[in-house]
C-alpha positions as CSV (number, residue, x, y, z in Angstrom):
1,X,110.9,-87.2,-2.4
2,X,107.9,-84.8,-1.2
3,X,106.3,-86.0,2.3
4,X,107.1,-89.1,4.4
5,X,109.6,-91.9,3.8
6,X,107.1,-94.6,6.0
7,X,104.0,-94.2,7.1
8,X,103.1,-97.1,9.6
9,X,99.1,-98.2,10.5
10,X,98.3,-99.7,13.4
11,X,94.4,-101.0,12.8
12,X,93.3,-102.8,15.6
13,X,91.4,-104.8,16.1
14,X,89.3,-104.4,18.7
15,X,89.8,-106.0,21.7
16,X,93.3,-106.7,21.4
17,X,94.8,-104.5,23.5
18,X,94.6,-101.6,21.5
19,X,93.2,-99.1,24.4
20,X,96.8,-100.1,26.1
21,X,98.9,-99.3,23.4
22,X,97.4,-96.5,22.4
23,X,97.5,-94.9,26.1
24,X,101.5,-96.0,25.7
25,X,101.7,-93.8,22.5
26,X,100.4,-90.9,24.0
27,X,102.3,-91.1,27.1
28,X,105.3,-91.5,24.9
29,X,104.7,-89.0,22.0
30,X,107.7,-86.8,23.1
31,X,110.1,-89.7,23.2
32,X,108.8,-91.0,20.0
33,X,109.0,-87.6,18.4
34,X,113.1,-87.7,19.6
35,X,113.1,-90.8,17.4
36,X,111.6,-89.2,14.4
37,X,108.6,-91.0,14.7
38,X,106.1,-88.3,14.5
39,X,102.4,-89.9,16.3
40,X,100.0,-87.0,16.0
41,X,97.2,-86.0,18.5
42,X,95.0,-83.9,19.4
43,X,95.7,-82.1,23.1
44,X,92.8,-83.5,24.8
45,X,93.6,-87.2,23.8
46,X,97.3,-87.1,24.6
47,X,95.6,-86.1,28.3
48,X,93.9,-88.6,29.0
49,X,96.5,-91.5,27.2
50,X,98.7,-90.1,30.1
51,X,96.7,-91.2,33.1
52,X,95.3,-95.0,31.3
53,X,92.0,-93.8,29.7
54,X,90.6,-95.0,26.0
55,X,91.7,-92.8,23.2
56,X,90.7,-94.5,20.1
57,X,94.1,-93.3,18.8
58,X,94.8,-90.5,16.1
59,X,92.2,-91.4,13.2
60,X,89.1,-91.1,13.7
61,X,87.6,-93.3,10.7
62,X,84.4,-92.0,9.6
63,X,86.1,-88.9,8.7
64,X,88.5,-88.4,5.3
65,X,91.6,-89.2,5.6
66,X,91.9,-85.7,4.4
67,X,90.2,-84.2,7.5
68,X,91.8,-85.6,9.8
69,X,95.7,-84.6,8.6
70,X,94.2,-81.1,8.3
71,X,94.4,-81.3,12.3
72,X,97.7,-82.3,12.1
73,X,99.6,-79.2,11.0
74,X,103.0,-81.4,11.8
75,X,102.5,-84.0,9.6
76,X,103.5,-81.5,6.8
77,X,107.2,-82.3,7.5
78,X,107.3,-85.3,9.2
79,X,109.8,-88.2,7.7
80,X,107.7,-91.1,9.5
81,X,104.3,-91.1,10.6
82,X,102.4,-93.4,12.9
83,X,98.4,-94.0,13.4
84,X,96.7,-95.8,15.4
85,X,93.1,-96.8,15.9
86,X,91.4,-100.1,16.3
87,X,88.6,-99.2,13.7
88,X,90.6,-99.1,10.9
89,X,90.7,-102.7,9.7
90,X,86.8,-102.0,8.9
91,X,86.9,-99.0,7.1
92,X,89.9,-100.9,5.2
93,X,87.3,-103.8,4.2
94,X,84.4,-101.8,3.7
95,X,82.6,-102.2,0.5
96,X,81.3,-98.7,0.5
97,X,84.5,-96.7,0.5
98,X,87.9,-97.0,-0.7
99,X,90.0,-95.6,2.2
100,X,93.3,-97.4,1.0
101,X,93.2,-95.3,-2.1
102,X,92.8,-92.1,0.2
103,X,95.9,-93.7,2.1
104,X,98.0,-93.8,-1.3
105,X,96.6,-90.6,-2.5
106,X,97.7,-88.7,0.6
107,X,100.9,-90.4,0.5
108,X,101.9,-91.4,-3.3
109,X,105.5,-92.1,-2.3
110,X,105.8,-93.2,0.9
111,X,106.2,-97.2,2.1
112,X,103.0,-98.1,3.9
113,X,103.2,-100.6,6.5
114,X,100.4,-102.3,8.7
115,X,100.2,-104.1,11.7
116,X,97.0,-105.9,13.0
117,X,96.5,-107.9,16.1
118,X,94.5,-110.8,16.0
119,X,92.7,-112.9,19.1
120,X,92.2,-116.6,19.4
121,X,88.1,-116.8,18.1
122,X,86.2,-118.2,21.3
123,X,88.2,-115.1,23.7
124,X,87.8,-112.7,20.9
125,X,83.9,-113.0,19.9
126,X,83.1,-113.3,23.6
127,X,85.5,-109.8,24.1
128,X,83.9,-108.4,21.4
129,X,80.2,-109.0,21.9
130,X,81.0,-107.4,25.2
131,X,82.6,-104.3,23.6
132,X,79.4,-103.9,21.1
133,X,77.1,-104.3,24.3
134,X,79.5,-101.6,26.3
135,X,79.4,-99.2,23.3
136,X,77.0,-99.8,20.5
137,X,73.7,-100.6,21.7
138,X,73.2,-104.0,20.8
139,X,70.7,-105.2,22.7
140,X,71.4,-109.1,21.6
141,X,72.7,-112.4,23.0
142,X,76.2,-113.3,22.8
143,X,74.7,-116.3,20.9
144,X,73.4,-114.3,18.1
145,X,76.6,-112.0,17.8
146,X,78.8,-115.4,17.5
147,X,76.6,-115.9,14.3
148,X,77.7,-113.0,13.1
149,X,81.5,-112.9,14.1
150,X,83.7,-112.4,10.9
151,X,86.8,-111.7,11.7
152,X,89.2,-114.6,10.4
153,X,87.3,-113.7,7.2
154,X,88.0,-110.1,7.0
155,X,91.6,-110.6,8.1
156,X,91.8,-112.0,4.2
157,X,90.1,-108.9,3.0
158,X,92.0,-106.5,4.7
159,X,95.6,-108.5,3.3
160,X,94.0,-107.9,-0.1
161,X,93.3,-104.1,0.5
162,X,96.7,-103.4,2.0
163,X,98.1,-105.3,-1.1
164,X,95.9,-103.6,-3.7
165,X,97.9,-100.1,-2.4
166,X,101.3,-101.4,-2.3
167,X,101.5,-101.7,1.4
168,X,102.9,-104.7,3.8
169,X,100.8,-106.5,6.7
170,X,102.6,-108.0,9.8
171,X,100.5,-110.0,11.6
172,X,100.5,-110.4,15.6
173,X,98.4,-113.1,17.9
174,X,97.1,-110.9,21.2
175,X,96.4,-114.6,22.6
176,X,100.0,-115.4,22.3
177,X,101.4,-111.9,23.5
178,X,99.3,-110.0,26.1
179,X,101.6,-110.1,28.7
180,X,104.7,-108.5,26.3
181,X,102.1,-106.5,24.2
182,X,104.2,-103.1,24.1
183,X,107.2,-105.6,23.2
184,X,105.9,-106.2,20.0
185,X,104.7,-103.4,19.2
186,X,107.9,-101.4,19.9
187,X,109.7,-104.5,17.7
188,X,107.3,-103.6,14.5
189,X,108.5,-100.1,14.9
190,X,112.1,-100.8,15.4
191,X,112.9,-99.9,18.8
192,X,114.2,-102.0,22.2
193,X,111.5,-103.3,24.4
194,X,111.0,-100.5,27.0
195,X,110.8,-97.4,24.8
196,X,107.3,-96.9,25.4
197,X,106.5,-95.9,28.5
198,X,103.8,-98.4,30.3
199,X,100.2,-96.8,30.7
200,X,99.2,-95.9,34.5
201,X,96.5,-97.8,34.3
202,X,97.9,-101.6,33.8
203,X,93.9,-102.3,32.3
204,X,92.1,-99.9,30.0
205,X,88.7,-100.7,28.7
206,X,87.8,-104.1,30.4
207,X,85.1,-105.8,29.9
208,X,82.1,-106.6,32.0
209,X,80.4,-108.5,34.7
210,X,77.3,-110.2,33.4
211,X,75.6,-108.0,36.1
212,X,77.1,-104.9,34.0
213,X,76.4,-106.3,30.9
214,X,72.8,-107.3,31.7
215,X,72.1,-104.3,32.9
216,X,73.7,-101.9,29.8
217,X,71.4,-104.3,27.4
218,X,68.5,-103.4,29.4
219,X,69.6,-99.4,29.2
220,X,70.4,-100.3,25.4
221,X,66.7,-101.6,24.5
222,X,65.3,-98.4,26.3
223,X,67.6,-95.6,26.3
224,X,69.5,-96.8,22.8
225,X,73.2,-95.7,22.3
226,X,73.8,-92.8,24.3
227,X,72.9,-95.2,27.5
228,X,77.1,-96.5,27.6
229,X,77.3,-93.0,29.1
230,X,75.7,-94.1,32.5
231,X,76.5,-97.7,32.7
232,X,79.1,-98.7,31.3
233,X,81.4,-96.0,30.5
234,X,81.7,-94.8,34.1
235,X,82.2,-98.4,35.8
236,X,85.3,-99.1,33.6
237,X,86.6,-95.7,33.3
238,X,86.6,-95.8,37.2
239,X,86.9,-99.4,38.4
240,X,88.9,-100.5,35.9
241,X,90.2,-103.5,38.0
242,X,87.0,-105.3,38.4
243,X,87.4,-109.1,37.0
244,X,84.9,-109.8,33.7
245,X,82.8,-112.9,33.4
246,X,81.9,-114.7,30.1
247,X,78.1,-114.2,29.3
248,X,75.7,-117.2,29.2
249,X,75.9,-119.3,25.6
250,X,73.6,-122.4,25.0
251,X,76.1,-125.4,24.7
252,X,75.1,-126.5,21.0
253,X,75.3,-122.3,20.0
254,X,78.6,-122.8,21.4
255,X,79.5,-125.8,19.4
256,X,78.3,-124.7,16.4
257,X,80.8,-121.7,16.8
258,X,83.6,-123.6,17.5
259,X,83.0,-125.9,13.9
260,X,82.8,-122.8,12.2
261,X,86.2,-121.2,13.2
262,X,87.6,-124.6,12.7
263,X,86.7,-124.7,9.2
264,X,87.3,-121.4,8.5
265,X,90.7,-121.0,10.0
266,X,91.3,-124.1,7.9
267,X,91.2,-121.7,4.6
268,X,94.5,-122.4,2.8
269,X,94.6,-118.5,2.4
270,X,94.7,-117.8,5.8
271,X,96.8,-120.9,6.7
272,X,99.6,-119.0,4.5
273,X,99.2,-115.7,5.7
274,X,99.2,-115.6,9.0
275,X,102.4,-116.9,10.6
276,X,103.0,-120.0,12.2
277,X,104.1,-118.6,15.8
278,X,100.7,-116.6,15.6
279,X,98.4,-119.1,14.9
280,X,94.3,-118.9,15.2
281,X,93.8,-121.8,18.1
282,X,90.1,-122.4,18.6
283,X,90.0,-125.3,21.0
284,X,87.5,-127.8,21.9
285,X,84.0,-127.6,22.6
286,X,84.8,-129.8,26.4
287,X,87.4,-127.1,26.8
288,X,85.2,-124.1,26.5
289,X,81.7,-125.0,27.5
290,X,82.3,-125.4,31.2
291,X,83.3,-121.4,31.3
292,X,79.6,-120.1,29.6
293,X,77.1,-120.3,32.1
294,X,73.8,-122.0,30.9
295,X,71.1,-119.1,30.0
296,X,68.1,-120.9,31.4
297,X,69.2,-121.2,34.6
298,X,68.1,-118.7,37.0
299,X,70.7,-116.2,38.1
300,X,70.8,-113.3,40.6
301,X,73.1,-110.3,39.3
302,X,75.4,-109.0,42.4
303,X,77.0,-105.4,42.4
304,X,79.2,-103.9,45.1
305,X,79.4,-100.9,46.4
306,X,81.3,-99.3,44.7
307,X,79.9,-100.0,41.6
308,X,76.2,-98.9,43.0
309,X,77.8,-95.4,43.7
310,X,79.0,-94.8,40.6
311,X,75.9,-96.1,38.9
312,X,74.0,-93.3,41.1
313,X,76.0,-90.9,40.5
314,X,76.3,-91.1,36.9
315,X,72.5,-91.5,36.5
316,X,72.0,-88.7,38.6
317,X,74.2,-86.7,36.4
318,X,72.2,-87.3,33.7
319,X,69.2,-86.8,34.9
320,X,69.9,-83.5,35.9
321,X,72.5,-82.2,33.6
322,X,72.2,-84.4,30.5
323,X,68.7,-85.2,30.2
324,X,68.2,-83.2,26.7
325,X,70.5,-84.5,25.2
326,X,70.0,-88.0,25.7
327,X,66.6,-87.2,25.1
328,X,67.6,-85.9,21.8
329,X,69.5,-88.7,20.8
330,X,66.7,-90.9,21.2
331,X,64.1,-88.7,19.6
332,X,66.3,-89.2,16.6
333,X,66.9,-92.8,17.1
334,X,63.1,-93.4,16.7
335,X,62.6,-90.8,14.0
336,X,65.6,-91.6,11.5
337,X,65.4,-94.5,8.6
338,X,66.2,-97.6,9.5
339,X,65.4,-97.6,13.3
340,X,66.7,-97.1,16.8
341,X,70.4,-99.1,15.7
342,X,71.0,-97.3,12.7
343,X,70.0,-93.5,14.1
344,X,71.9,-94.2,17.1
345,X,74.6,-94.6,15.7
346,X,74.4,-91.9,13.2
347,X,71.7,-88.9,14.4
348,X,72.4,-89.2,17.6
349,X,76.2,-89.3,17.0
350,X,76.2,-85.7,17.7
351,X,74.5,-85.5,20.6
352,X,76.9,-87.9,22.3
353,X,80.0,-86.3,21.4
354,X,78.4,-83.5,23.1
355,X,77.9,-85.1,26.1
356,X,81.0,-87.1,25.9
357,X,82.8,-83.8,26.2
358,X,81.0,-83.1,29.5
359,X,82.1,-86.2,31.1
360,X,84.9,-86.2,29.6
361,X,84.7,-89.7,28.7
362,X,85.6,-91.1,24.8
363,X,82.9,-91.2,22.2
364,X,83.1,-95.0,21.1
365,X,81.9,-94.7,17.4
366,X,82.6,-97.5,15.9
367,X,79.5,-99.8,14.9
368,X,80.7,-103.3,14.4
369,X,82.3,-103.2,18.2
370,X,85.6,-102.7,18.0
371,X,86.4,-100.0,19.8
């Protein structure tokens, strides 16, 4: 047999605690390596997994499969490889590229195995919307992304594309686990709890105030994209133990939500593939409502001090040190087909690596918000 024995994915998603076991993995790449699990990265990512900042793992999606082993000379002669990145269950589902066939190719003999974390639906889309206001530019309501929340849908589709190329899904609830999340992660691979060593930083990519969020949408409708790089990115890169708060939702928005999930995680499919132990629970709508603050009652955003010194100094940054490129990114934002979203998150993709790379802070490309 030419290449590796097992190849394991880890595919996210999003906001369920990929950020902290991906810092883990870096941290613990040597001891891994001892193991013969080979988890390749790239220098600057292992650096920052070792203090507790966001990696996105060791795929980086919109690329070929292809590319990326090129910059992984050791995966030539590694038994057992592991990647991770919380993207990957889109790129899996997509309808505009096959990149389970790129898996097989690249690996025609190997056993592929996946692993994808789930969330209960109310915690996850409110996590979520977060992440895509955080990171993507969206400049909506959380009441117009819980329209648009899919995920106990594509779960089915990405069991039917891991199928289609011989692979094998486990399935894990973050709702049920977050407290042991390195547990089960080091049981999918095989190994006693306590291999991996815990990230410094116990939380990694939080989410926001509404004062935070409120004020990234506003950047997001003006500045577009690249604006994460002044708001967000800095205030949970460094005060990563400030608590979040749930975004206003109109109660019947809410409702109608919560009867969705409920029929949907009804689907006899999904019933049968996900394990009983790791069960969707949605919950009630008396349950959940008195946590979403009403949206046309009046509120007054606080910040602290520390968060107002960060914000000036990361503007101020910018405004002296980044202002062409963020001016770039914008100018292709409103230039490129199919408007400020789209360009922003292509054309001006660029352009914020660039800058990235001067802060030093993680690029964030993935559009649906699940990095």
């Amino acid at each position: 047999m030419t290449g590796p024995r097992l190849v394991q994915f880890h595919v996210g998603i999003g906001k369920t605690g990929s950020s902290y076991v991906q810092s883990a993995l870096g941290a613990g790449r040597a001891r891994l390596d001892e193991l013969g699990i080979t988890y390749p990265i790239e220098k600057r990512a292992e650096a920052r997994a070792r203090v507790g900042r966001v990696t996105s793992g060791n795929l980086r999606p919109a690329d070929s499969l292809a590319q990326t082993l090129a910059r992984y000379p050791e995966v030539a002669t590694a038994e057992r490889l592991l990647f991770s990145n919380e993207s990957l269950h889109l790129v899996l589902t997509s309808t505009e590229r096959d990149y389970g066939a790129e898996i097989r190719a690249a690996f025609p003999e190997a056993r592929l195995e996946f692993l994808c974390y789930i969330r209960d639906p109310v915690e996850h889309a409110v996590s979520a919307y977060q992440q895509v206001v955080k990171r993507n530019g969206f400049t909506g309501d959380c009441a117009t992304f819980l329209r648009r929340y899919d995920r106990p849908q594509r779960l089915l589709r990405l069991d039917e594309a891991v199928r289609a190329i011989g692979g094998t899904l486990t399935i894990r609830n973050y709702s049920r686990h977050r407290d042991r999340l390195l547990a089960t992660f080091e049981d999918w691979l095989g190994l006693p709890a306590g291999t991996l060593p815990e990230p410094a930083r116990p939380q990694i990519n939080r989410s926001l105030t509404r004062g935070e969020l409120e004020l990234q949408r506003a950047f997001n409708q003006h500045l577009g994209l690249l604006s994460s790089q002044v708001v967000s990115d800095p205030l949970c890169e460094h005060l990563p133990d400030i608590t979040s708060q749930v975004p206003a939702v109109p109660r019947d928005e809410l409702a109608a939500f919560i009867e969705r999930m409920d029929t949907e995680i009804a689907d006899p499919r999904l019933q049968a593939l996900v394990p009983a132990a790791e069960a969707y629970r949605v919950g009630t709508l008396d349950e959940h409502a008195a946590r979403f603050p009403d949206p046309d009652a009046p509120e007054a955003y606080s910040f602290t001090r520390d968060q107002i010194d960060i914000l000036a100094r990361a503007m101020s940054f910018a405004l002296t040190q980044r202002a062409p490129q963020l001016a770039a990114g914008r100018k292709g934002a409103g230039a490129a087909k199919g408007g400020p979203a789209r360009a922003d998150r292509a054309a001006a993709r660029a352009a914020r690596r660039a800058a990235a790379q001067a802060a030093d802070a993680p690029t964030g490309d993935d559009p649906q918000g699940d990095g």
